[in-house]
C-alpha positions in Angstrom: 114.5 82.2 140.1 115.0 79.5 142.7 119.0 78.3 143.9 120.9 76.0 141.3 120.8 73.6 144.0 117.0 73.4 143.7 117.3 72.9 139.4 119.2 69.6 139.3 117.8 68.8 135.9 118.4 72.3 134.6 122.3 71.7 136.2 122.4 68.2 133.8 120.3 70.0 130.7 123.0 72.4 130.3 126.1 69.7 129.7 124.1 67.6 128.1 123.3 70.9 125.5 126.6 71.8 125.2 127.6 68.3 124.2 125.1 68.7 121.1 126.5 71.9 120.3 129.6 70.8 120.1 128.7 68.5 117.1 126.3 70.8 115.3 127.9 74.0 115.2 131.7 72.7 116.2 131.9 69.3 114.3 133.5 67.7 117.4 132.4 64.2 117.1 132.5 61.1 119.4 133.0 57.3 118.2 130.9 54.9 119.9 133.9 52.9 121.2 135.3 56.4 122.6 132.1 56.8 124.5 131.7 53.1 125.9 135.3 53.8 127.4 134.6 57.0 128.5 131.3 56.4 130.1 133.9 53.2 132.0 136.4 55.3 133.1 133.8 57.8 134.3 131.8 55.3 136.2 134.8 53.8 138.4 136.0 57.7 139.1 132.2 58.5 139.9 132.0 55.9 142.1 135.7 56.3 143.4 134.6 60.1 144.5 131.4 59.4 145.8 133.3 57.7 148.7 135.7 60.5 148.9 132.9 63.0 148.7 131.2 61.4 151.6 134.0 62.0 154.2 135.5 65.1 152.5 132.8 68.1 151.7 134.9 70.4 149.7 135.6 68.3 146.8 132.0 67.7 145.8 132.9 70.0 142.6 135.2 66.6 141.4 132.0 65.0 141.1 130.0 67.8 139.2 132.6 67.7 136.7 132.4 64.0 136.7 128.6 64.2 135.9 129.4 67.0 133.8 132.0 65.4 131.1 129.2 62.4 131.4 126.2 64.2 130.4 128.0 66.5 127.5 129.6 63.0 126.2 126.1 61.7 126.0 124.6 64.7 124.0 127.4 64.6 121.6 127.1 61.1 121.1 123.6 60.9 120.7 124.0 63.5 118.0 126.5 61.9 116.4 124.4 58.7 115.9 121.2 61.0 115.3 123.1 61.9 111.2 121.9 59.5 109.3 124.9 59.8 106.8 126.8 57.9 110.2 124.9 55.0 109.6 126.4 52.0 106.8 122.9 51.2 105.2 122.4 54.7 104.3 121.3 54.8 100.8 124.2 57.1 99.7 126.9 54.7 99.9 124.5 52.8 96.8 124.6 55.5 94.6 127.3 54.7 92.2 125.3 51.1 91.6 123.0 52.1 88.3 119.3 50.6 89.2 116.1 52.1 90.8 115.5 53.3 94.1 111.7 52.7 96.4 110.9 56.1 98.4 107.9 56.5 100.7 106.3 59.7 100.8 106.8 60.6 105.1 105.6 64.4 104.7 102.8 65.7 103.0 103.3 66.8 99.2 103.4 70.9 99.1 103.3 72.7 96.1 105.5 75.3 94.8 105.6 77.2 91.8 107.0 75.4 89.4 106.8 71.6 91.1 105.8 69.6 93.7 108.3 68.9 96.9 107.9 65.6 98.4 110.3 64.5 101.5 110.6 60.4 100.9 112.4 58.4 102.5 114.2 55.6 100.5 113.4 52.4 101.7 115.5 49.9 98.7 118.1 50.3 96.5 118.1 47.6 93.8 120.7 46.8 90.7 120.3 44.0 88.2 119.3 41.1 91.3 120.1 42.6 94.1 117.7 44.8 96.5 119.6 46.3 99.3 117.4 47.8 102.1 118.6 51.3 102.8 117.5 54.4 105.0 117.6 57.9 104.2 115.8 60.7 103.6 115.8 62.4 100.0 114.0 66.1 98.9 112.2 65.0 95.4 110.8 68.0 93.4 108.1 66.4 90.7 107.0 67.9 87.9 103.2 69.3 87.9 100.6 67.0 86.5 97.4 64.8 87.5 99.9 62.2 89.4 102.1 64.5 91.4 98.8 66.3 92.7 97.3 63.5 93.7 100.2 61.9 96.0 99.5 61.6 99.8 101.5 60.7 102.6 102.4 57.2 103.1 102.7 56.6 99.1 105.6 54.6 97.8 107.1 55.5 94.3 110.0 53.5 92.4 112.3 55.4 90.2 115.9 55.7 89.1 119.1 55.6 91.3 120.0 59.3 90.8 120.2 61.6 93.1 122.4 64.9 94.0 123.7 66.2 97.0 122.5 69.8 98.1 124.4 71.9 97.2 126.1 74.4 99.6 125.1 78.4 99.9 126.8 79.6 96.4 126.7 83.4 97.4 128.3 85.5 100.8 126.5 85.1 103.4 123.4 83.6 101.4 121.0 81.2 103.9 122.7 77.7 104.2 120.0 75.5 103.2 122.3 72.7 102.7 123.2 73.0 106.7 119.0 73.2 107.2 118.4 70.3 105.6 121.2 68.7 107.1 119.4 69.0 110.3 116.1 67.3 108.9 118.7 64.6 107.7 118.2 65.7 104.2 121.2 65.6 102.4 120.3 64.6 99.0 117.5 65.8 96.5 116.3 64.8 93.3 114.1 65.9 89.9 111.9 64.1 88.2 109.8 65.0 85.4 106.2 63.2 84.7 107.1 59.5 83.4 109.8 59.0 85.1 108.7 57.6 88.3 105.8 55.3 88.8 103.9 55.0 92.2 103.6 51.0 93.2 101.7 51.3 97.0 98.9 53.7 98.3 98.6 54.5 102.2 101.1 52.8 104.1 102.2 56.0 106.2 102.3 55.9 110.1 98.5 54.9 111.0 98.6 57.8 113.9 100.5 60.3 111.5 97.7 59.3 108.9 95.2 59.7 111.1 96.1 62.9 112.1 96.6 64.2 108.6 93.4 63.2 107.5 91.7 65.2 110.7 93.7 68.1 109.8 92.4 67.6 105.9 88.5 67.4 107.2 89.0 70.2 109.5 90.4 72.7 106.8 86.9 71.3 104.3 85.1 72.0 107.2 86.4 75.3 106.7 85.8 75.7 103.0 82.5 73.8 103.0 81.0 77.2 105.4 82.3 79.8 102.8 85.6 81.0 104.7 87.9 81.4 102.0 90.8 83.6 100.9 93.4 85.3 103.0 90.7 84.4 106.3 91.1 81.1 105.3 94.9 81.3 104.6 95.4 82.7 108.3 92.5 80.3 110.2 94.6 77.1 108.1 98.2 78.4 109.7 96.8 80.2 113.0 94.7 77.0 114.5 95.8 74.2 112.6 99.7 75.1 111.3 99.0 74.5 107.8 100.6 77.4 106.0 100.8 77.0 102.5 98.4 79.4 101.8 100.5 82.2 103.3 101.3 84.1 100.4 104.9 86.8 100.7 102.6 89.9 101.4 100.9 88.0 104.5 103.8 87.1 105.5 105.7 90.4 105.2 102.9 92.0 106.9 102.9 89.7 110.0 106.4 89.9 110.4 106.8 93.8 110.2 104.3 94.1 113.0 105.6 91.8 115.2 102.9 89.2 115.0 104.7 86.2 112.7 104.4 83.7 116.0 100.4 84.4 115.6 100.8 82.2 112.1 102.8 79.6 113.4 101.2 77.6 116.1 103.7 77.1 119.1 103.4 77.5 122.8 101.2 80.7 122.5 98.2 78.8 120.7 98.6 75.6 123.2 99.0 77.9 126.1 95.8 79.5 125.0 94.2 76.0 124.8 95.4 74.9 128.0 94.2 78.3 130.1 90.7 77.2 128.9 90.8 73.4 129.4 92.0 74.3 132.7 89.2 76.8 133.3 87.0 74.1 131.9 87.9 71.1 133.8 88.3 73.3 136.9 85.3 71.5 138.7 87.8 68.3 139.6 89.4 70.3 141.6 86.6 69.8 144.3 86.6 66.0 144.3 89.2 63.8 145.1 91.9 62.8 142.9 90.1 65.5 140.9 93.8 67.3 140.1 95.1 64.3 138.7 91.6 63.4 136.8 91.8 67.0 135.5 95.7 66.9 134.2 95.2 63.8 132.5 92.2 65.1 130.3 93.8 68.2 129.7 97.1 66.4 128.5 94.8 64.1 126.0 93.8 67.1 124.9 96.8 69.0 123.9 97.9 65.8 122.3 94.3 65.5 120.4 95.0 69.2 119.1 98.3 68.1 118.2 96.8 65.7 116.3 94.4 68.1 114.7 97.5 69.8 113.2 98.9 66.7 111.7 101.5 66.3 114.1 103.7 69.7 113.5 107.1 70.0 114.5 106.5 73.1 116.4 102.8 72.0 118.0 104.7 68.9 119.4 107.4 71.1 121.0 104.9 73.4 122.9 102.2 69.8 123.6 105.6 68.3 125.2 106.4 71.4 127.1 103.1 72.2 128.5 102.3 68.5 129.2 105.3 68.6 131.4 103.5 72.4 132.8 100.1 70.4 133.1 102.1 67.7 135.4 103.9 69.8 137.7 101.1 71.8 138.6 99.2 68.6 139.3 101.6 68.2 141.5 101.7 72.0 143.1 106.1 72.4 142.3 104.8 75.4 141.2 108.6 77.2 141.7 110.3 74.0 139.7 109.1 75.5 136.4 112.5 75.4 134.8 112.7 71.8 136.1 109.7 71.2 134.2 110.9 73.4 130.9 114.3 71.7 131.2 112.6 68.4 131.6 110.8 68.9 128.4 113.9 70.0 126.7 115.6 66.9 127.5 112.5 64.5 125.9 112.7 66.3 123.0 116.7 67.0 122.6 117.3 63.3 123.4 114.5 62.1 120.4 116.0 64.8 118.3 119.1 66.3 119.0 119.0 68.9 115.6 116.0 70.5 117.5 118.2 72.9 119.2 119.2 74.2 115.8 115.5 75.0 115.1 114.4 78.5 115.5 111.3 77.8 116.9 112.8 75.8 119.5 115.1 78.6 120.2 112.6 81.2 120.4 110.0 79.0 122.4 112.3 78.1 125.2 113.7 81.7 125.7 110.8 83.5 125.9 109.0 81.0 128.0 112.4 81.2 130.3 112.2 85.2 130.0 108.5 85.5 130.6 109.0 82.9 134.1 111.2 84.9 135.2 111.4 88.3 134.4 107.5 89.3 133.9 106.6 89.3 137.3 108.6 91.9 138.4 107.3 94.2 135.7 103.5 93.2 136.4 103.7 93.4 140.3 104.8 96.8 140.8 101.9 98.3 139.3 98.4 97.5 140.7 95.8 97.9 138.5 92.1 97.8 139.6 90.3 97.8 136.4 90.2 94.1 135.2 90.3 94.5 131.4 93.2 97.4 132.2 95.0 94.7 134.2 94.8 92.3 131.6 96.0 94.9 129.1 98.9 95.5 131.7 99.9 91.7 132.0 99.6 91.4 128.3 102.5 94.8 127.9 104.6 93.1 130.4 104.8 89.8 128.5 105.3 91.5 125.8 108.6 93.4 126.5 109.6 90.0 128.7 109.4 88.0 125.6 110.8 90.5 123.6 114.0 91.1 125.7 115.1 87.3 125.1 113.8 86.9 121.7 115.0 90.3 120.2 118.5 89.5 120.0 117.9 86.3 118.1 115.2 88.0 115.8 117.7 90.3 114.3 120.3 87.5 114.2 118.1 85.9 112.4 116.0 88.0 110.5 117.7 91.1 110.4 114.5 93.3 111.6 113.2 94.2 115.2 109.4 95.0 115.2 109.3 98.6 117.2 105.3 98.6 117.4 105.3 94.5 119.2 103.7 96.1 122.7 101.0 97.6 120.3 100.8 94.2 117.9 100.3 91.7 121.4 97.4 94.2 122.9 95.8 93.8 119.3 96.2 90.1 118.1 96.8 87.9 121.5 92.9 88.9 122.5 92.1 88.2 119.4 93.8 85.1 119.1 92.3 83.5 121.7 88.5 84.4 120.5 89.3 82.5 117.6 90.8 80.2 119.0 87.8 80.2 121.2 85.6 80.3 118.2 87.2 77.8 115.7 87.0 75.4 118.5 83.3 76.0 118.7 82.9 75.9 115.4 84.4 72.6 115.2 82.5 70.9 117.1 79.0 72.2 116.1 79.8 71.3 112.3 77.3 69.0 112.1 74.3 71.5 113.0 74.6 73.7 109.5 73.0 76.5 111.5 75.2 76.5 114.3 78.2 76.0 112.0 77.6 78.9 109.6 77.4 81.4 112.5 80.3 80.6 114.0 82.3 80.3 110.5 81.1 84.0 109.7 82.0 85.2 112.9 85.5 82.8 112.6 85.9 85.1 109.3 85.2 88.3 111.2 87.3 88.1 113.9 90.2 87.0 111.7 89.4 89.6 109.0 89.7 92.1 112.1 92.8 90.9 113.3 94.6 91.1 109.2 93.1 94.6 109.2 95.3 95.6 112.7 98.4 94.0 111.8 98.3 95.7 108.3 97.8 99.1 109.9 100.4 98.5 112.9 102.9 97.3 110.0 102.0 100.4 107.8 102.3 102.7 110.7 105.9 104.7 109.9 109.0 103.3 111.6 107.2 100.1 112.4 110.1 97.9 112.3 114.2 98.3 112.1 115.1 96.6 109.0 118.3 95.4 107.4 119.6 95.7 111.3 123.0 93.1 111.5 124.5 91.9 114.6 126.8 89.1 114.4 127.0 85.7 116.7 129.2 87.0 119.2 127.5 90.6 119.3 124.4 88.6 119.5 126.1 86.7 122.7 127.6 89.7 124.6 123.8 91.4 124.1 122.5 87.9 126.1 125.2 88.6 128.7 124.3 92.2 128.9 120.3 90.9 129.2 121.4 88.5 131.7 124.0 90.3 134.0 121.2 93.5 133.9 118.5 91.2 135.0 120.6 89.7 137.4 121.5 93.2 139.0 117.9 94.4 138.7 115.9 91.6 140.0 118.1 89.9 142.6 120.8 92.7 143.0 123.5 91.1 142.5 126.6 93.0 142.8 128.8 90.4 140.7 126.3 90.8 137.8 127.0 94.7 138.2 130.6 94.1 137.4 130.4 92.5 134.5 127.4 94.8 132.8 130.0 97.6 132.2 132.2 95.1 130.5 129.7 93.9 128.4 128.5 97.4 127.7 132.7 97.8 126.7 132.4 94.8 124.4 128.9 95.8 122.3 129.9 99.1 121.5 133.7 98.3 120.4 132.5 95.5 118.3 129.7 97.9 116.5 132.0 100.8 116.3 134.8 98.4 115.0 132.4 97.1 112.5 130.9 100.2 111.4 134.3 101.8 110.3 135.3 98.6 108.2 131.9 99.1 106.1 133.2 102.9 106.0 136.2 101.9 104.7 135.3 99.1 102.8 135.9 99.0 98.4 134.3 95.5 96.8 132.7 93.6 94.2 130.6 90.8 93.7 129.6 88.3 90.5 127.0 86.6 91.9 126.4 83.3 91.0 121.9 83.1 90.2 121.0 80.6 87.7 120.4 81.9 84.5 120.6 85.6 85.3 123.2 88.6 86.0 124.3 90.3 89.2 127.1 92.2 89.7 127.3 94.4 93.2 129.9 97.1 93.6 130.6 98.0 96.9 132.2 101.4 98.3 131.8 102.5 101.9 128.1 102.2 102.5 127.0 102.4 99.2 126.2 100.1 96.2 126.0 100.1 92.3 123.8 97.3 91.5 124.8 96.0 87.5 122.5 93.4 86.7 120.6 91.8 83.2 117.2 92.6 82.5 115.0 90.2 83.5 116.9 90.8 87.1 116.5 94.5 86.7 112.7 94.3 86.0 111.9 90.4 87.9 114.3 89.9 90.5 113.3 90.5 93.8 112.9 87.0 95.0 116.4 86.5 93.9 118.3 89.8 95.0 115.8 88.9 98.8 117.3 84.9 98.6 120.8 85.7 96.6 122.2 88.7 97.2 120.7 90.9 100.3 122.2 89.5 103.3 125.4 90.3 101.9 124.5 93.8 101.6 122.9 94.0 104.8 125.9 92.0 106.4 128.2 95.0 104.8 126.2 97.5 105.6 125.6 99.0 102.4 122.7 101.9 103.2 121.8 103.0 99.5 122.2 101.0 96.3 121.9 102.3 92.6 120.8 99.9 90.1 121.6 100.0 86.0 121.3 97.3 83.4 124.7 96.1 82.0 125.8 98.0 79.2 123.8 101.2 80.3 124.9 104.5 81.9 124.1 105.4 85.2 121.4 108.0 85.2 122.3 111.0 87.7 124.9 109.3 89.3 128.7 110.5 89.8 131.2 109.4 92.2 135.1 109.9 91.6 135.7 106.2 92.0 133.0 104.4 89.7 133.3 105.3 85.8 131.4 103.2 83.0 130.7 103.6 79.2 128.9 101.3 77.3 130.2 97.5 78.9 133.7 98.8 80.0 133.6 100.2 83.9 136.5 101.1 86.1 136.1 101.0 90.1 138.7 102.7 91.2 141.6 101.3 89.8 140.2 98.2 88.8 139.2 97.8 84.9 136.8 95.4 83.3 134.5 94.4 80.6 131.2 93.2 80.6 130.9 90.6 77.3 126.7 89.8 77.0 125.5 87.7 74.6 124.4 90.5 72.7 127.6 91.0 71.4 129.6 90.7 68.3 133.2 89.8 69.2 135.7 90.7 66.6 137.8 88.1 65.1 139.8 89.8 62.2 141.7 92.9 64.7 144.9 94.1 63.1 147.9 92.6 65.6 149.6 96.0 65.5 146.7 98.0 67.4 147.2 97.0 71.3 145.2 95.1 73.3 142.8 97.0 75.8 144.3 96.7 79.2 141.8 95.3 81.7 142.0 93.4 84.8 138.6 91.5 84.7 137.0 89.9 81.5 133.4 89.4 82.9 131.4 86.4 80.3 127.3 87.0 80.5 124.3 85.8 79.0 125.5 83.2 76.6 127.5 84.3 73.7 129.2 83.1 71.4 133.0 83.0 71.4 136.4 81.8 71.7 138.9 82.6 74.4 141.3 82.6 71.8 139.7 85.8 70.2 139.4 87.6 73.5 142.8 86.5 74.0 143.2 88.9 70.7 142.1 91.3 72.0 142.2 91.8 75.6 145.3 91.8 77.8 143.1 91.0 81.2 144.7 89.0 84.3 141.1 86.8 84.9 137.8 85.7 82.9 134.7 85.5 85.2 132.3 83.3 83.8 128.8 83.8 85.4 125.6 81.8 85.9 124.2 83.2 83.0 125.9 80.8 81.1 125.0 77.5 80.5 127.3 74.6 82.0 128.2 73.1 78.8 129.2 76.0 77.0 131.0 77.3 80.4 133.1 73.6 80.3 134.2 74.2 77.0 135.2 77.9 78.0 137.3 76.2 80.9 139.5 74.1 78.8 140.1 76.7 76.4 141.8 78.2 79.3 143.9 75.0 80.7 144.7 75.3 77.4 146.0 78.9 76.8 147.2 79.3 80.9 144.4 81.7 81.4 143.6 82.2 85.0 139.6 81.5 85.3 136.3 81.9 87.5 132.6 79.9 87.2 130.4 80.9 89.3 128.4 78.2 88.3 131.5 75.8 89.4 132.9 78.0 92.1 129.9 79.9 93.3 130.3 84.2 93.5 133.1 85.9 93.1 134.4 88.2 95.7 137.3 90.4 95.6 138.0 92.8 98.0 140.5 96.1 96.6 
């Protein structure tokens, strides 16, 4: 890694970063008059110290914080005005007007189960007279039939002024997809059921992104037109052209327990492949003059032309940008400013979009590009290798684990699983990656000789076939991956320092990196051990709040009693994976015990969890379970007592009044859970205004947690 001194734009990336940071993941926001006389102030001082600088050496560092405060104002700023919801024609400030609302389609229309999801962005708002031009972007989910199938990109639709803000996570430590959208500058989404929208213009998208679209479109009929179909044609559409709504849940499980999810998405591995061979290719300029410069402008029309062929991805136009930078620089031989060149890259795209740093991809790209520049070559050079497919092999392992070491960290962050078998995955699908690569390419452009083409789609389906077949056995291997593995942001931080100050020590042997491994070392292990006695001592429970179903999570130590409805108990897993997991995983519950409400728990007995029929007691801690299945008695004698309880839990829809549980139970709170429908849940609610009763909706409130 070369000095700071020879990495100015790294030295101004990093400021510029932080001041992004600071507005996505701190909230600290500039106004634009704030900046303007900032940016002033900082120009007179800048110019002020400059002079100084020139006749006194040693306070230099006044003007790096000068340029410092600068650039990190400029990020923030430039963040700030990136939210759309910043800006006064933004279509929500309209939404109390009643009227209708124009949306173009700006993303092509992918089906889900039960709808279609199109991202539009709203274009007028107009009531009774008056059409006010607005911007925005809005999630609309339509209703399956003949017209929602057949809508495109660049199609305008009119419909009714109503739309809903996302709504935020409703469970602990459930995914924020309010926050991800947020960073798409989605912050509103809509229904609409067949009839009540109409589309009024056809094909008025982008021209290039059109374009595109329909190249990606002909490329994936190409495909099915030479008989490659099914789960080869599911991985071919995701692997070369970043199409991946075929992926169905056990693809993707597969792929990501052995290591090889980045093979699906196409990023800087798939363009890096491409570019090794256009450069291998084109390597003839290099023998005539200006041949270099004739040979890097090709190869960058190129990368952009596969760009195109995947419609323009957000992740393929990360890794084009990056390596068109790459491509540049070594027109140029500054083969040691690579992280000029990465930071350079970062900058284009961070100023264009700021929320790009919140991306995972963009994350993961970046740090294991850095990782790979600088740490591989001193695992690969100390071992000479002779054989040329065993050095390959060897440059392959060493990539590998440099990749890995940057990228594992954020991988359990993130996805709560570390892929023990990756060095085993890379050997297998990165060779194989590149033949099909290789071979799709090929078969691309011999499509129009129907010989030609059918070869190469049979052996397109081979390869791939062969490539499924080695990640399902390295995924099915035993131990193939750590799952359910939590580390929180600042254990995820001191591991980075601990990667970092051990390279550091390592590679350059630095003794200050030294000191501060042992610290970090210190830090790790107090926060896990810290963390790992809480779970122990740990006594919970959880209503979850799942639409139209029943979850109820009882937490002691490391282990769980799972109380949920039927159709939960029998049909739940995409909800308990989206709902309620990462709440489990980040309390480290190890074993859980499931039983549907109102049933005993079969070979189960712990001193601290009692249940018969729908009353339970955890610990000390009584409650009821009322389902819709029951018949509540109205006509109790006022003489017998009321059964003590400290939770009245209200599932599956019944029919009561509070008044009657009032009756009967002396409890301190009434959960209402999601089970229930809103209106009947409302009318619930101001029974208990009513009668002073303390109350919960999960439907209202999101989960309830309570920690004894």
């Amino acid at each position: 890694m070369p000095d700071i001194s020879q990495i100015p734009l790294v030295r101004i990336f990093m400021p510029f970063l932080a001041g992004i940071i600071s507005s996505t993941s701190f909230n600290i926001n500039m106004t634009n008059g704030l900046f303007l006389s900032a940016t002033f102030i900082l120009v007179i001082l800048l110019l002020f110290i400059k002079k100084t600088c020139k006749t006194n050496y040693e306070k230099r560092w006044v003007f790096g914080i000068l340029i410092f405060i600068f650039f990190f104002s400029a990020g923030n700023i430039i963040t700030v005005n990136h939210n759309e919801l910043n800006r006064t024609d933004h279509f929500s400030h309209y939404l109390e007007n009643e009227g209708y609302t124009t949306l173009q389609i700006i993303e092509p229309v992918s089906e889900r189960e039960n709808s279609y999801r199109a991202i539009c962005r709203v274009n007028k708002m107009i009531s009774d007279t008056i059409a006010n031009k607005v911007t925005g972007k809005v999630m609309l989910y339509l209703e399956k039939d003949s017209i929602a199938s057949a809508l495109k990109y660049g199609d305008k639709i009119i419909t009714t002024n109503r739309f809903n803000a996302v709504s935020p996570p409703q469970n602990p430590h459930q995914f924020n997809y309010k926050r991800f959208l947020a960073f798409s500058n989605i912050h509103y989404q809509g229904y609409r059921s067949g009839g009540h929208y109409k589309v009024i213009a056809s094909g008025r998208g982008n021209i290039l992104k059109s374009a595109a679209l329909r190249l990606r479109e002909n490329a994936m009929n190409t495909l099915l037109e030479h008989d490659v179909r099914d789960r080869e044609f599911a991985v071919l559409s995701a692997l070369l052209l970043g199409y991946r709504e075929y992926i169905d849940d056990d693809l993707r499980r597969e792929f990501a327990g052995a290591g090889a999810m980045h093979i699906l998405c196409v990023s800087g591995l798939h363009v890096g492949i491409i570019y090794l061979i256009l450069n291998s290719l084109f390597s003839f300029f290099n023998k005539i003059k200006y041949g270099k410069t004739i040979k890097t402008i090709i190869i960058i029309i190129l990368i952009w032309f596969y760009a195109t062929l995947t419609g323009f991805s957000p992740s393929v136009l990360r890794a084009a940008t990056m390596f068109s930078f790459v491509a540049a620089a070594k027109s140029l031989n500054r083969y040691s400013n690579i992280y000029n060149t990465l930071a350079a890259s970062a900058f284009i795209l961070t100023i264009i979009d700021p929320y790009i740093v919140t991306k995972i991809g963009f994350q993961l790209s970046y740090l294991a590009v850095i990782s790979i520049v600088t740490i591989q070559p001193y695992l690969y050079k100390p071992v000479y290798v002779k054989n040329k497919i065993l050095d390959k092999a060897w440059a392959i392992i060493t990539v590998s684990i440099a990749a890995q070491i940057a990228t594992g960290p954020l991988a359990i962050f993130y996805f709560n699983q570390f892929p023990n078998y990756f060095i085993l995955t890379n050997l297998a699908v990165i060779p194989l990656a590149s033949i099909i690569i290789y071979t799709a390419l090929t078969f691309l452009a011999v499509s129009p000789i129907s010989i030609l083409a059918d070869f190469f789609a049979k052996a397109l389906s081979f390869f791939v076939f062969l490539m499924h077949k080695s990640v399902r056995l390295i995924e099915g291997l035993p131990y193939s991956n750590i799952q359910n593995a939590s580390i929180n942001l600042g254990e995820t931080l001191i591991i980075f320092l601990l990667i970092i100050t051990a390279s550091g020590f390592l590679i350059y042997k630095s003794k200050f990196c030294l000191k501060l491994v042992l610290p970090a070392i210190l830090l790790i292990t107090v926060s896990f051990s810290t963390k790992s006695i809480i779970h122990q001592r740990q006594n919970s429970f959880v209503v979850y709040s799942i639409n139209n179903n029943t979850a109820i999570d009882i937490i002691s130590g490391k282990n769980c009693i799972f109380l949920s409805c039927e159709s939960m108990h029998s049909d739940g897993k995409r909800n308990i994976d989206f709902n309620i997991a990462q709440n489990r995983i980040k309390k480290g519950v190890k074993n859980t015990n499931r039983s549907i409400i109102g049933k005993k728990i079969d070979g189960f007995s712990e001193p601290y969890f009692w249940n018969t029929n729908d009353y339970y007691m955890f610990y000390d801690t009584r409650f009821k379970i009322i389902t819709g299945y029951e018949q509540i008695e109205t006509d109790r004698n006022d003489s017998i007592p009321r059964i003590k309880l400290d939770y009245l839990i209200v599932t599956q829809n019944p029919w009561l009044d509070i008044t009657d549980l009032k009756h009967i139970y002396d409890f301190e709170k009434i959960i209402f859970d999601s089970s229930n429908p809103f209106w009947k849940i409302n009318r619930w609610i101001e029974e208990c205004d009513a009668l002073g009763i303390r109350y919960w909706s999960t439907r209202h409130q999101g989960a309830y947690l309570r920690n004894l």
